[in-house]
PDB file of the backbone (N, CA, C, O) and the ligand in Angstrom, with CONECT records:
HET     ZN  A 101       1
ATOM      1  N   UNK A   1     -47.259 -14.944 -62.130  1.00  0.00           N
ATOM      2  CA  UNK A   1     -47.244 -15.111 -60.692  1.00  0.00           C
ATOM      3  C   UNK A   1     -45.970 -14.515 -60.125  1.00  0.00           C
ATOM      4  O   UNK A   1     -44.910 -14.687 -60.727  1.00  0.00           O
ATOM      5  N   UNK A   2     -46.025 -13.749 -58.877  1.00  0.00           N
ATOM      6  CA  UNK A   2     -45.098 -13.043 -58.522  1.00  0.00           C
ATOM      7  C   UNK A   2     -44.743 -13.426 -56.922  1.00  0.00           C
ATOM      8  O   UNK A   2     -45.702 -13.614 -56.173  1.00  0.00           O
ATOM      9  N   UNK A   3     -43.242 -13.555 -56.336  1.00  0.00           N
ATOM     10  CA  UNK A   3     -43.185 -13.635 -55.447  1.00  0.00           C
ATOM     11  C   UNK A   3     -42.650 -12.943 -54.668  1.00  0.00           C
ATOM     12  O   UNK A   3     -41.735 -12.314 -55.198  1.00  0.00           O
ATOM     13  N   UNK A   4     -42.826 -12.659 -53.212  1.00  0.00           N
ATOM     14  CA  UNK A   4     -42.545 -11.713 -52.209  1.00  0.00           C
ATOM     15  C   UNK A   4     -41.080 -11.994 -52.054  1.00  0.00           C
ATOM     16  O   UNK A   4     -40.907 -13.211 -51.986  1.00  0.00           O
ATOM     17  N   UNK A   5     -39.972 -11.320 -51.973  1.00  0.00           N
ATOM     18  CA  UNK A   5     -38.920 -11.411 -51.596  1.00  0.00           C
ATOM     19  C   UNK A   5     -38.653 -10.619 -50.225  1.00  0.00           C
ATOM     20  O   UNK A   5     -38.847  -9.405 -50.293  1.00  0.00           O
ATOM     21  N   UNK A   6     -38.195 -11.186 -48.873  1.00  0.00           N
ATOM     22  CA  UNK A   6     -37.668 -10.224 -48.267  1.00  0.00           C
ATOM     23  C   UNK A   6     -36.530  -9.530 -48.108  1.00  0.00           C
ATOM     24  O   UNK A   6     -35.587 -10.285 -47.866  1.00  0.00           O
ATOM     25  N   UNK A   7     -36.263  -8.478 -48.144  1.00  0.00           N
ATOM     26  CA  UNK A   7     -34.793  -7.825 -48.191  1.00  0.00           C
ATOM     27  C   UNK A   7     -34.898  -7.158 -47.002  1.00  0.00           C
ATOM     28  O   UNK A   7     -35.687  -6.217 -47.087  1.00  0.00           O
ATOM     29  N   UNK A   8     -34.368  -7.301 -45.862  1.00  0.00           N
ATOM     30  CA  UNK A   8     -33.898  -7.602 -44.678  1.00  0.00           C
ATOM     31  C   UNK A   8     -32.573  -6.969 -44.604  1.00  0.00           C
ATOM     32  O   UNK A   8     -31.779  -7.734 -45.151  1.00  0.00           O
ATOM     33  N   UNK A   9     -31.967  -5.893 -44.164  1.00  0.00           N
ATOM     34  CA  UNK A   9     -30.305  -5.490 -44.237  1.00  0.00           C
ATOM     35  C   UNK A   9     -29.870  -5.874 -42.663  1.00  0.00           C
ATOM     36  O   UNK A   9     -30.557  -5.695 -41.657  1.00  0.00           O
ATOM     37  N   UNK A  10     -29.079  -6.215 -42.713  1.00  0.00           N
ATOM     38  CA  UNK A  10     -28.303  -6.169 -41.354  1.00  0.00           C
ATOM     39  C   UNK A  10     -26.934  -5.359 -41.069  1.00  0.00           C
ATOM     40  O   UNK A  10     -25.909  -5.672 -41.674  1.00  0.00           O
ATOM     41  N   UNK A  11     -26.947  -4.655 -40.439  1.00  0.00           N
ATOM     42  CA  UNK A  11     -25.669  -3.644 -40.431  1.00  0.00           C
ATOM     43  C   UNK A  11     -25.070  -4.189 -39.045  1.00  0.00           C
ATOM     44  O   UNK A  11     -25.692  -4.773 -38.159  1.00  0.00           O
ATOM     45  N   UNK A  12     -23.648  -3.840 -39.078  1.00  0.00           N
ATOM     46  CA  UNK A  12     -22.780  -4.325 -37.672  1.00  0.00           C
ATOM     47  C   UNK A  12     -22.080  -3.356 -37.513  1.00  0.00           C
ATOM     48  O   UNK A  12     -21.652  -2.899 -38.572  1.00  0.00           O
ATOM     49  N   UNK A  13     -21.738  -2.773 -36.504  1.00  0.00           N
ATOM     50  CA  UNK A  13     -20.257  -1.697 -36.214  1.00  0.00           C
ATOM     51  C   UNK A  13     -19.867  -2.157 -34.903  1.00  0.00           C
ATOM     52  O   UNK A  13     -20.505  -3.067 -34.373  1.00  0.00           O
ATOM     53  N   UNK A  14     -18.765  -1.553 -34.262  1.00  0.00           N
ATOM     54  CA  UNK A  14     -18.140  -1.330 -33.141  1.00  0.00           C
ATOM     55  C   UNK A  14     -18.072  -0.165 -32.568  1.00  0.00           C
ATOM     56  O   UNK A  14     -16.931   0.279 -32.695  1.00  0.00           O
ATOM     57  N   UNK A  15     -18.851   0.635 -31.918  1.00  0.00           N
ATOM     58  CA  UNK A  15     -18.820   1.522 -30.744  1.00  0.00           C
ATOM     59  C   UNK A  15     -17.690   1.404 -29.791  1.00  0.00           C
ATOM     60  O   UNK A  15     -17.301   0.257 -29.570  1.00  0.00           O
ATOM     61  N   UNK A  16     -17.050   2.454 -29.143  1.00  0.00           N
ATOM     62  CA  UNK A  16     -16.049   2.323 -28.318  1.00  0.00           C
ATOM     63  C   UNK A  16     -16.389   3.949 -27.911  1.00  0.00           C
ATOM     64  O   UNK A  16     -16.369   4.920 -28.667  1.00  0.00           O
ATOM     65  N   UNK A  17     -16.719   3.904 -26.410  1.00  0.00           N
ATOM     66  CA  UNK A  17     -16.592   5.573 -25.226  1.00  0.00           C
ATOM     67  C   UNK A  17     -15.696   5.365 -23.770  1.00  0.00           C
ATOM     68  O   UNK A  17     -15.678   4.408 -22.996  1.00  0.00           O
ATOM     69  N   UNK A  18     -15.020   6.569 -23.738  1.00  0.00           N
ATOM     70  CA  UNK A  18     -14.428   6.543 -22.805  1.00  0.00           C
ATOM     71  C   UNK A  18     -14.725   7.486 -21.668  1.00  0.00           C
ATOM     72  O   UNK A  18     -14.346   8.643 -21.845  1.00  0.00           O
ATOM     73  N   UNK A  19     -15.371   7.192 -20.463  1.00  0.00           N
ATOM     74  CA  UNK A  19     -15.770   8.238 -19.364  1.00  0.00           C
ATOM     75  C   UNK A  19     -14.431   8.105 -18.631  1.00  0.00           C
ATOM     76  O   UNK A  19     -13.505   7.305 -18.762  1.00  0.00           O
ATOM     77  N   UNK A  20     -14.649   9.246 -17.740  1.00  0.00           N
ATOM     78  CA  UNK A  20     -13.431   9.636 -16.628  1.00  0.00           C
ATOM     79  C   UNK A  20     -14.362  10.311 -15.612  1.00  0.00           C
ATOM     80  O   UNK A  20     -15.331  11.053 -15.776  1.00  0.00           O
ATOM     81  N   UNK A  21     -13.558   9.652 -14.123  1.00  0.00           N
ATOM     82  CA  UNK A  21     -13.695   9.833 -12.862  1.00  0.00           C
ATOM     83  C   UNK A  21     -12.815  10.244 -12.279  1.00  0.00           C
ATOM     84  O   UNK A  21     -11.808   9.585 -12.538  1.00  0.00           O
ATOM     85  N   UNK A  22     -12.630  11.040 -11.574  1.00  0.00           N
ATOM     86  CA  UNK A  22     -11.793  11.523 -10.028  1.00  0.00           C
ATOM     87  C   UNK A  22     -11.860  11.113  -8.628  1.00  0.00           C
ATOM     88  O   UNK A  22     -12.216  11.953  -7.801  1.00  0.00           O
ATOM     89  N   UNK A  23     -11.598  10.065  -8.299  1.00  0.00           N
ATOM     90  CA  UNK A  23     -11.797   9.719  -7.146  1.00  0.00           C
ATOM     91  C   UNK A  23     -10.416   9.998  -6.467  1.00  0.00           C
ATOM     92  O   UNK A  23      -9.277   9.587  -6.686  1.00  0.00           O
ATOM     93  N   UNK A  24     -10.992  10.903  -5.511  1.00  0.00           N
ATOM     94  CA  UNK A  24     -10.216  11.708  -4.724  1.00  0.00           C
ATOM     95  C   UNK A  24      -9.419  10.957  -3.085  1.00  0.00           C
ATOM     96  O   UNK A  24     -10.114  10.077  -2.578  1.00  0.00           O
ATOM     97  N   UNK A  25      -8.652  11.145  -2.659  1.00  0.00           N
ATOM     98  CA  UNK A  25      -7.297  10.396  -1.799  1.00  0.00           C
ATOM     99  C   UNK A  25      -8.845  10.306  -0.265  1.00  0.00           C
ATOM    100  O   UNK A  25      -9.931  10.849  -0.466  1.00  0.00           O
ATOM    101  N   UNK A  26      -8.633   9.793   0.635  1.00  0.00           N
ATOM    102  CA  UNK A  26      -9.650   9.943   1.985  1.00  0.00           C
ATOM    103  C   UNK A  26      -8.671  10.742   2.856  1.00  0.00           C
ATOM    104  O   UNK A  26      -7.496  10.523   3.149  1.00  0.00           O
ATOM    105  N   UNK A  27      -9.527  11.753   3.185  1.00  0.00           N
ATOM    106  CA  UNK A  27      -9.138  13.339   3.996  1.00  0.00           C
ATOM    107  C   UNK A  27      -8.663  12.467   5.288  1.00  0.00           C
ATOM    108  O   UNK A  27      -7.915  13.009   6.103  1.00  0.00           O
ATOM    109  N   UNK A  28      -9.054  11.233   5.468  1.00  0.00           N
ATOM    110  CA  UNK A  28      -8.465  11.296   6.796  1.00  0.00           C
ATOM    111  C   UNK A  28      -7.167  10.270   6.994  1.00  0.00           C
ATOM    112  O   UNK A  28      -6.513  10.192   8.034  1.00  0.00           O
ATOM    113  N   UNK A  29      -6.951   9.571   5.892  1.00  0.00           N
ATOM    114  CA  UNK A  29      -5.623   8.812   5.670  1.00  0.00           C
ATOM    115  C   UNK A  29      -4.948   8.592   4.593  1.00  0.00           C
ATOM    116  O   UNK A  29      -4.207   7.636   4.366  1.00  0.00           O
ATOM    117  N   UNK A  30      -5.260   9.697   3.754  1.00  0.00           N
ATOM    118  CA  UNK A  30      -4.955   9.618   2.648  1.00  0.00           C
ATOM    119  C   UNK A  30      -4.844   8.735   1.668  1.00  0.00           C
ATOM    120  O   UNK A  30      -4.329   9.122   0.619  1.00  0.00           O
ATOM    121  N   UNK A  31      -5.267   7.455   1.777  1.00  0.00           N
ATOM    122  CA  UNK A  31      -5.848   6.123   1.107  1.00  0.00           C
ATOM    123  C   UNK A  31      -6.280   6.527  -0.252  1.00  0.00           C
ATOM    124  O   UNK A  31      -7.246   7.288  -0.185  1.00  0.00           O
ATOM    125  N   UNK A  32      -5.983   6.335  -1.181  1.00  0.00           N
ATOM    126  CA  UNK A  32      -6.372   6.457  -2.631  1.00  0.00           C
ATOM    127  C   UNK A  32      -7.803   6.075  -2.980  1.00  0.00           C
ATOM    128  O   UNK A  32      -8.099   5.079  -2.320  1.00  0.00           O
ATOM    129  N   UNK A  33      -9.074   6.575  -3.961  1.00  0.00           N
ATOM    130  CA  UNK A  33     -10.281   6.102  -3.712  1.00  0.00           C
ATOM    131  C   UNK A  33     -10.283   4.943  -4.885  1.00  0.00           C
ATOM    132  O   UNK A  33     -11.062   5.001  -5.836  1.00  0.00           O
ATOM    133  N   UNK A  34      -9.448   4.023  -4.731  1.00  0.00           N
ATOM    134  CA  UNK A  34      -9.917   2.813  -5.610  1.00  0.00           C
ATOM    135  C   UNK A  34      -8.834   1.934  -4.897  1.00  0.00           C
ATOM    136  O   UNK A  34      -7.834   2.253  -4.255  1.00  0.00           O
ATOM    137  N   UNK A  35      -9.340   0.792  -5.208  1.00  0.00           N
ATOM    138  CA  UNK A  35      -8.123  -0.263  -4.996  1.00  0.00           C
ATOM    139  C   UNK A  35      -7.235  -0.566  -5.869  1.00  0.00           C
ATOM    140  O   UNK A  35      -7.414  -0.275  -7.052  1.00  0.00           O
ATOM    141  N   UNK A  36      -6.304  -1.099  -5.514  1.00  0.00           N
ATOM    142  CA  UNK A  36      -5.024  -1.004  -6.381  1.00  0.00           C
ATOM    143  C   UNK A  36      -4.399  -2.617  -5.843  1.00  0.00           C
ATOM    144  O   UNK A  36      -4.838  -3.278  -4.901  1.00  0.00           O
ATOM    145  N   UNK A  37      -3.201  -2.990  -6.810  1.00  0.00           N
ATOM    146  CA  UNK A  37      -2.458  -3.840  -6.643  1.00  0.00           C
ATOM    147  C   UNK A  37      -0.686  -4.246  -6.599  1.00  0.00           C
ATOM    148  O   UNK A  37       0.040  -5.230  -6.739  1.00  0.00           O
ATOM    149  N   UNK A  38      -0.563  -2.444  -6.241  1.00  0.00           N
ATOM    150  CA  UNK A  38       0.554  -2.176  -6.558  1.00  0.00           C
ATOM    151  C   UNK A  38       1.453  -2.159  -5.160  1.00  0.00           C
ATOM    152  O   UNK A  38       1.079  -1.327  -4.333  1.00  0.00           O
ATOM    153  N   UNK A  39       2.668  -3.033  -4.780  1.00  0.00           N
ATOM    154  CA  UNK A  39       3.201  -3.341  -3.313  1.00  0.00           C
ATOM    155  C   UNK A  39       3.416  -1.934  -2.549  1.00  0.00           C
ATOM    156  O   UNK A  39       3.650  -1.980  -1.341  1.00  0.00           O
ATOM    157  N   UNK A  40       3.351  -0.749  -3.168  1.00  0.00           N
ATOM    158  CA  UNK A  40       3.265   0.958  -2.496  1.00  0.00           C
ATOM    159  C   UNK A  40       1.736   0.702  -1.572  1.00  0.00           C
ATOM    160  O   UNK A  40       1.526   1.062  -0.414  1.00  0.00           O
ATOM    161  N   UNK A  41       1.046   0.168  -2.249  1.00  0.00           N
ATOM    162  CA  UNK A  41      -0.214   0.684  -2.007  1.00  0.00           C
ATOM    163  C   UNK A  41      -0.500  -0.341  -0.445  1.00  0.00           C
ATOM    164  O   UNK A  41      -1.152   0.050   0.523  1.00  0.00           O
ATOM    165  N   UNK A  42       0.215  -1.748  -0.580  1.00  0.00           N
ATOM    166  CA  UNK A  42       0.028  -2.569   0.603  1.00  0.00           C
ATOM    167  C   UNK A  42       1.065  -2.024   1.758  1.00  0.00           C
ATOM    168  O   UNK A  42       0.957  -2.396   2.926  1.00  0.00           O
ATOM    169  N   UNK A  43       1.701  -1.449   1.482  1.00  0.00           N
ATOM    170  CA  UNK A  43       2.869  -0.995   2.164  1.00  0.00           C
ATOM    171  C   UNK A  43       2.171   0.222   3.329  1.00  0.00           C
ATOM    172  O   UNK A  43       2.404   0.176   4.537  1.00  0.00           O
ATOM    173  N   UNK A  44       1.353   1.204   2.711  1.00  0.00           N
ATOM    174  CA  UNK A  44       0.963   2.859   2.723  1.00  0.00           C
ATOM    175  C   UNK A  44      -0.156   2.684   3.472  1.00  0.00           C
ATOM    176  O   UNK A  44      -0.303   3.177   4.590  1.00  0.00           O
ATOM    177  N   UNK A  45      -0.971   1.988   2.898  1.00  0.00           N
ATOM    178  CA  UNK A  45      -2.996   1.708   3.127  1.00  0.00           C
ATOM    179  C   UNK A  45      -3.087   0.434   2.854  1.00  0.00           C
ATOM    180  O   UNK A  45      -3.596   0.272   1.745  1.00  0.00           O
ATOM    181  N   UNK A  46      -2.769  -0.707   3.473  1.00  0.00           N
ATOM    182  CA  UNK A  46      -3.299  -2.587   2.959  1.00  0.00           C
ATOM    183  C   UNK A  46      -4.577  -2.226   2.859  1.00  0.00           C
ATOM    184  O   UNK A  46      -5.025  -2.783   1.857  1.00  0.00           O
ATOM    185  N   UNK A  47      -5.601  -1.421   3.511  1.00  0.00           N
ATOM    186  CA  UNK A  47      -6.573  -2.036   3.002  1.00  0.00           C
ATOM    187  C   UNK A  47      -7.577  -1.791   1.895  1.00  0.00           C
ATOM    188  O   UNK A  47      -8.686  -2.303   1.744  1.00  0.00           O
ATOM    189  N   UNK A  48      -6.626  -0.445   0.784  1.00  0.00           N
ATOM    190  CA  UNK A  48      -6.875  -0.846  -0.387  1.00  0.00           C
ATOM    191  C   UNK A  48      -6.419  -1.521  -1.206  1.00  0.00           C
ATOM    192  O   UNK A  48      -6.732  -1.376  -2.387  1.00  0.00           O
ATOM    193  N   UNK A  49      -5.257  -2.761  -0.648  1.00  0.00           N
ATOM    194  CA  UNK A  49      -4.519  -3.288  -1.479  1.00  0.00           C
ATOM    195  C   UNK A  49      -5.630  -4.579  -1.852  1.00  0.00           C
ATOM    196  O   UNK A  49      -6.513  -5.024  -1.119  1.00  0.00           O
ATOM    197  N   UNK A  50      -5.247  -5.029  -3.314  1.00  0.00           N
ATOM    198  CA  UNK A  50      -6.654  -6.656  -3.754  1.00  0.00           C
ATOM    199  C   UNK A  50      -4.409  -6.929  -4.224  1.00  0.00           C
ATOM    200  O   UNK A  50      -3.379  -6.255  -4.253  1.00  0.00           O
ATOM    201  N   UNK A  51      -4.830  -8.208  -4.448  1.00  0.00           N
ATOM    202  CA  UNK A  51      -3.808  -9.149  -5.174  1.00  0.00           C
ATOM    203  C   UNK A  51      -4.235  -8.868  -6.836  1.00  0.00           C
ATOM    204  O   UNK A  51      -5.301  -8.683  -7.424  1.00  0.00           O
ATOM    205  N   UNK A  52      -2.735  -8.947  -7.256  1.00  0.00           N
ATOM    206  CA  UNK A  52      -2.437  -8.850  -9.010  1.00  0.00           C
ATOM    207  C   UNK A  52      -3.848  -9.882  -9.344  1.00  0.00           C
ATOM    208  O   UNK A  52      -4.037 -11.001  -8.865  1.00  0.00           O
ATOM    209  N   UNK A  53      -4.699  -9.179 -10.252  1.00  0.00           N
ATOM    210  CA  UNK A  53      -5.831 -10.025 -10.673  1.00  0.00           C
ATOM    211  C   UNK A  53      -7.043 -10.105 -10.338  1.00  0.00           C
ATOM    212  O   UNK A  53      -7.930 -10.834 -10.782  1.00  0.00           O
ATOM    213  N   UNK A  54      -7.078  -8.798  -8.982  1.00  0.00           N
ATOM    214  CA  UNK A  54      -8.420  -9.036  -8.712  1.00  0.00           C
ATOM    215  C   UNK A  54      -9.290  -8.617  -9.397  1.00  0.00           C
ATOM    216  O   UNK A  54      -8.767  -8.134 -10.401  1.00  0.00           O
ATOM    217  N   UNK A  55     -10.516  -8.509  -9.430  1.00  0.00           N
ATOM    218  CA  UNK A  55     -11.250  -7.609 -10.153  1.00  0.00           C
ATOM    219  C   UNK A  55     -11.762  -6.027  -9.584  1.00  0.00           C
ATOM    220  O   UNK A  55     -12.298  -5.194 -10.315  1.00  0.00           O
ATOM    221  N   UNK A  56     -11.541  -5.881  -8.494  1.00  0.00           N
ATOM    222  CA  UNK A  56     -11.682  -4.810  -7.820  1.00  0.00           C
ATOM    223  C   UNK A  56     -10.325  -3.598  -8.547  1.00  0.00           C
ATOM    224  O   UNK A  56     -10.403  -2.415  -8.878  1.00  0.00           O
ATOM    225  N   UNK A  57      -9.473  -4.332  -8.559  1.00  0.00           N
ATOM    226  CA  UNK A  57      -8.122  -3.355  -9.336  1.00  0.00           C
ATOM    227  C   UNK A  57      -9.063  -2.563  -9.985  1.00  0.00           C
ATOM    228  O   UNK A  57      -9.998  -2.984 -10.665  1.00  0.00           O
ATOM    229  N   UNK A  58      -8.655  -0.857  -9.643  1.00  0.00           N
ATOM    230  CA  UNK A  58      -8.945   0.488 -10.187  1.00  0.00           C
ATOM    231  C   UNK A  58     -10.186   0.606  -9.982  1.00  0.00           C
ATOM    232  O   UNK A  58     -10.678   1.550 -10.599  1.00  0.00           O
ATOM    233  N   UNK A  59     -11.172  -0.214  -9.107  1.00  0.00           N
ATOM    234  CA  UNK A  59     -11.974  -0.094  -9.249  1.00  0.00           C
ATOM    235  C   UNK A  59     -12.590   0.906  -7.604  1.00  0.00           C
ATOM    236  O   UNK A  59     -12.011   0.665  -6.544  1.00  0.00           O
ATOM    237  N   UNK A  60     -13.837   2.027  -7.644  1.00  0.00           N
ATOM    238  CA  UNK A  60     -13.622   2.651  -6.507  1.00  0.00           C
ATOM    239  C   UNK A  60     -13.968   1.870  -5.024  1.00  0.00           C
ATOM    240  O   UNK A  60     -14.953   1.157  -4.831  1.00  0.00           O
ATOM    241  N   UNK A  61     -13.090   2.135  -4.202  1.00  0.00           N
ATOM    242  CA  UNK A  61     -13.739   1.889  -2.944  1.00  0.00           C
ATOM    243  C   UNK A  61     -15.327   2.111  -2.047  1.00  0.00           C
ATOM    244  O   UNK A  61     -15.767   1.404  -1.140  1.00  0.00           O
ATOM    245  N   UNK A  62     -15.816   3.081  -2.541  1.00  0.00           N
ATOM    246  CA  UNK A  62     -17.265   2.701  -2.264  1.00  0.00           C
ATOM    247  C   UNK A  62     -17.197   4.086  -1.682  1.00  0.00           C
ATOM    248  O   UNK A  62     -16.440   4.975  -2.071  1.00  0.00           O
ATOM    249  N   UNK A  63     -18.141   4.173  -0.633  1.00  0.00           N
ATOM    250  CA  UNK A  63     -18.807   5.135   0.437  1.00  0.00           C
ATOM    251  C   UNK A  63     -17.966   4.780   1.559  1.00  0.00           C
ATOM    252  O   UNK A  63     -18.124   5.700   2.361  1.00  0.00           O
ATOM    253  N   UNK A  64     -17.291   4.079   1.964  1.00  0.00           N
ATOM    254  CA  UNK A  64     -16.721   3.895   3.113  1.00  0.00           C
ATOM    255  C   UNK A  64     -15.218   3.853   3.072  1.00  0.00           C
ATOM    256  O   UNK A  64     -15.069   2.849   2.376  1.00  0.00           O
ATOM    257  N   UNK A  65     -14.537   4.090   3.231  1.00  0.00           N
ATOM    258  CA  UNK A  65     -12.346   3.991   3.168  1.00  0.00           C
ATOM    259  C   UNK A  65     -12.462   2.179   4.061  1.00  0.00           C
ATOM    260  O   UNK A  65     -12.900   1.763   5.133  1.00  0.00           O
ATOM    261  N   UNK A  66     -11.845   1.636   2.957  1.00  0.00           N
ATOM    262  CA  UNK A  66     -11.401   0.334   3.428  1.00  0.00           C
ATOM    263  C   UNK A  66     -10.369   0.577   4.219  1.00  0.00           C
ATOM    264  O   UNK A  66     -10.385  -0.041   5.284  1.00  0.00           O
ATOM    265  N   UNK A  67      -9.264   1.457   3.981  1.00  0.00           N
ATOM    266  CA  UNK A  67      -8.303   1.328   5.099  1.00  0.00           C
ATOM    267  C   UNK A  67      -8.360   1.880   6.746  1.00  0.00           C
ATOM    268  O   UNK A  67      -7.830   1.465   7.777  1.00  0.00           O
ATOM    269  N   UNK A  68      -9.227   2.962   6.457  1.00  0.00           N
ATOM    270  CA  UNK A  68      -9.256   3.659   7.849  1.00  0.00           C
ATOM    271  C   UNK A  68     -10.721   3.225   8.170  1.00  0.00           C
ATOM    272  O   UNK A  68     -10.856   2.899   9.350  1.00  0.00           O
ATOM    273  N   UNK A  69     -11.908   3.137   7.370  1.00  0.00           N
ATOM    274  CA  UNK A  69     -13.082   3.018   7.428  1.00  0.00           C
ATOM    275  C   UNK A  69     -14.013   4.093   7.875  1.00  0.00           C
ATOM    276  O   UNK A  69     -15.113   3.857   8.374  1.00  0.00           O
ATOM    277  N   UNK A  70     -13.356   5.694   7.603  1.00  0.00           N
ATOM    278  CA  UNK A  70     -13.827   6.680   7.158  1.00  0.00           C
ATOM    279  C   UNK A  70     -15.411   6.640   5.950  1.00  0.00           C
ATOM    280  O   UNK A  70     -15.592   6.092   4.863  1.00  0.00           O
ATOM    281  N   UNK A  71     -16.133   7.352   6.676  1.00  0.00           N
ATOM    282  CA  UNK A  71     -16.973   7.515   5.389  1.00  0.00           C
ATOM    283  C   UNK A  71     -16.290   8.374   4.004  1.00  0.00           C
ATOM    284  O   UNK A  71     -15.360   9.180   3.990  1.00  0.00           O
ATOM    285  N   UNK A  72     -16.845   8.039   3.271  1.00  0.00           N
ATOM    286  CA  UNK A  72     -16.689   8.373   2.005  1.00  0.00           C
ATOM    287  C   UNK A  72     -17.430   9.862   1.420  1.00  0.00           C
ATOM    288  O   UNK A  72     -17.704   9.675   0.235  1.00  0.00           O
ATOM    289  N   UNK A  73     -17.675  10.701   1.682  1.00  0.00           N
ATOM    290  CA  UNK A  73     -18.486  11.770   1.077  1.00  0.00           C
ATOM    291  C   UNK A  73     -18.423  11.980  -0.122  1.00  0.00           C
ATOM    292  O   UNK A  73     -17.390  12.162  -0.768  1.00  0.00           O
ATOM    293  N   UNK A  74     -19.612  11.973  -0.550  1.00  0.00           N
ATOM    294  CA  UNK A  74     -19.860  12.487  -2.191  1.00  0.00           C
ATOM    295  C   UNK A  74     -18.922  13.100  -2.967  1.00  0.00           C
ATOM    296  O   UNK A  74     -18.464  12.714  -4.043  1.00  0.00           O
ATOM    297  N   UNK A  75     -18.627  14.245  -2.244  1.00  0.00           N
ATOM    298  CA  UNK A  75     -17.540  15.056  -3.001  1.00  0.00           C
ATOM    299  C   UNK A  75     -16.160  14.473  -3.645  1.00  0.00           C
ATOM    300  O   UNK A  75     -15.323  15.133  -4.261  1.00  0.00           O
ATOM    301  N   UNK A  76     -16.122  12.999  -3.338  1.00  0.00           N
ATOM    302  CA  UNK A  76     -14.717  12.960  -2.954  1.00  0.00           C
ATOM    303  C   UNK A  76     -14.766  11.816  -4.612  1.00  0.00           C
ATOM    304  O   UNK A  76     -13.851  11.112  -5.037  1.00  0.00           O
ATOM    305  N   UNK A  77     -15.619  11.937  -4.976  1.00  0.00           N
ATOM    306  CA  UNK A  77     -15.810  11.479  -6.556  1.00  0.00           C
ATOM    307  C   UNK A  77     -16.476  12.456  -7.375  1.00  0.00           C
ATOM    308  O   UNK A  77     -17.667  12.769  -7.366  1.00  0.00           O
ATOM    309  N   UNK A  78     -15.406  12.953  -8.182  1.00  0.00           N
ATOM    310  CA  UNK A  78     -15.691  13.751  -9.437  1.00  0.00           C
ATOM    311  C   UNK A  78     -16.365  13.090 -11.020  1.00  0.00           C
ATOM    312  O   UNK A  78     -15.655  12.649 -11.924  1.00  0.00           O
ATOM    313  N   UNK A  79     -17.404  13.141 -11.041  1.00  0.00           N
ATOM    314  CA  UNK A  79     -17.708  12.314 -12.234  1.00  0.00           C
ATOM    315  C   UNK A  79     -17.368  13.327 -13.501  1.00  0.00           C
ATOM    316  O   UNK A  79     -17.720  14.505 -13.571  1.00  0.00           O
ATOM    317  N   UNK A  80     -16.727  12.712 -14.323  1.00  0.00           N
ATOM    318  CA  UNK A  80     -16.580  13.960 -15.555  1.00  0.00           C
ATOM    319  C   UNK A  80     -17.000  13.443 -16.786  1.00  0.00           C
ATOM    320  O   UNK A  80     -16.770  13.884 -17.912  1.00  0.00           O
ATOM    321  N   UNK A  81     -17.710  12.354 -16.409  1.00  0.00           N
ATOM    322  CA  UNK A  81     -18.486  12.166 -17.726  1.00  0.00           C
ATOM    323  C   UNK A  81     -17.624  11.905 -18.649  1.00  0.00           C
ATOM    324  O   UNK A  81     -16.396  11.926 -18.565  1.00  0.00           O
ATOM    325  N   UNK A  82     -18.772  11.475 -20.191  1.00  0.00           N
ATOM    326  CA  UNK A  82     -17.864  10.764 -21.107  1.00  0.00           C
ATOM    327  C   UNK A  82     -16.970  11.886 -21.906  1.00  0.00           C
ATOM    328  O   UNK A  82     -16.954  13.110 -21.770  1.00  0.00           O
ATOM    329  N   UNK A  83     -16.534  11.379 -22.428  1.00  0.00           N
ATOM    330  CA  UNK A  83     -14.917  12.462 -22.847  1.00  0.00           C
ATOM    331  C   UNK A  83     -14.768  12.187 -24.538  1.00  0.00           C
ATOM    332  O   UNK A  83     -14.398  13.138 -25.227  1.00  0.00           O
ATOM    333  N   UNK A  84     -14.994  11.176 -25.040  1.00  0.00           N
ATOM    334  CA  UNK A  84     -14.756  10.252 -26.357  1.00  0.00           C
ATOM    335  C   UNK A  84     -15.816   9.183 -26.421  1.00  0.00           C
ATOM    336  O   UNK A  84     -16.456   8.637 -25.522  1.00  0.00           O
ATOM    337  N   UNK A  85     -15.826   9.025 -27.805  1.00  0.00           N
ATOM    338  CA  UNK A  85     -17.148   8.166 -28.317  1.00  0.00           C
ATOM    339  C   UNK A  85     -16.734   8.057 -30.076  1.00  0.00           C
ATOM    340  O   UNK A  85     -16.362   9.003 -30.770  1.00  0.00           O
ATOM    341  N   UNK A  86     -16.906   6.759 -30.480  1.00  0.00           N
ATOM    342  CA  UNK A  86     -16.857   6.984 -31.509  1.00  0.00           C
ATOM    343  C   UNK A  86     -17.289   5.717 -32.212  1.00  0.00           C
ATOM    344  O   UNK A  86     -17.112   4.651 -31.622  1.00  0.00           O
ATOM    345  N   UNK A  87     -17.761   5.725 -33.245  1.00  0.00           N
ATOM    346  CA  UNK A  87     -18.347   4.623 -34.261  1.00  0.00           C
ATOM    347  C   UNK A  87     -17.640   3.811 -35.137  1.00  0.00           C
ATOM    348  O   UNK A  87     -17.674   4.475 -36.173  1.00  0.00           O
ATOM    349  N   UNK A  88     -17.055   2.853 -35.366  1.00  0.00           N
ATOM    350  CA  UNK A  88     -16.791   2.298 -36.428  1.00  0.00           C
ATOM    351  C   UNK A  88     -17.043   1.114 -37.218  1.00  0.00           C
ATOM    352  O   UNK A  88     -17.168  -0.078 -36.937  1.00  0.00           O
ATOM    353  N   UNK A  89     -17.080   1.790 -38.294  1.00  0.00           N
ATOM    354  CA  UNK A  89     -18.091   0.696 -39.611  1.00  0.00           C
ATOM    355  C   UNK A  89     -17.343   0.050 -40.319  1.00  0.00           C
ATOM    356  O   UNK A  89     -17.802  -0.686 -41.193  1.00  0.00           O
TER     357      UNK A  89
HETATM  358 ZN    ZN A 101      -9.127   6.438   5.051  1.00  0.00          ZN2+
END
């Protein structure tokens, strides 16, 4: 009499990629296209400034300029795609 064994593998790794963006200054107040938390930035443009901790930090301002409330045009984000990628086992 014989019995079925299952052999089942389970493999694990860690993946890690890094993309890059250009988000470009707003043509009409020169406002940086992300928010920031740095006292230059509340000083220059408050209204891309968030407080140490927000989650918005580096993150882009959108379609619209928080500080002047300029639209945002497409152009003004360079996507450059991922750059690095790599596997480890
Ligand atoms: Zn602006």
């Amino acid at each position: 009499m014989s019995k079925d064994v299952a052999t089942d593998t389970v493999r694990t790794w860690r993946e890690q990629g890094l993309t890059a963006a250009v988000h470009l200054a707003c043509p009409r107040c020169r406002a940086p296209g992300v928010f920031c938390s740095e006292d230059w930035i509340l000083m220059d443009w408050p209204g891309c400034y968030v407080p140490p901790g927000d989650v918005r930090s580096g993150q882009s301002v959108g379609d619209r300029c928080p500080n002047c409330l300029a639209a945002r045009g497409p152009n003004l984000l360079k996507r450059l795609g991922e750059i690095w990628r790599n596997r480890f086992t």
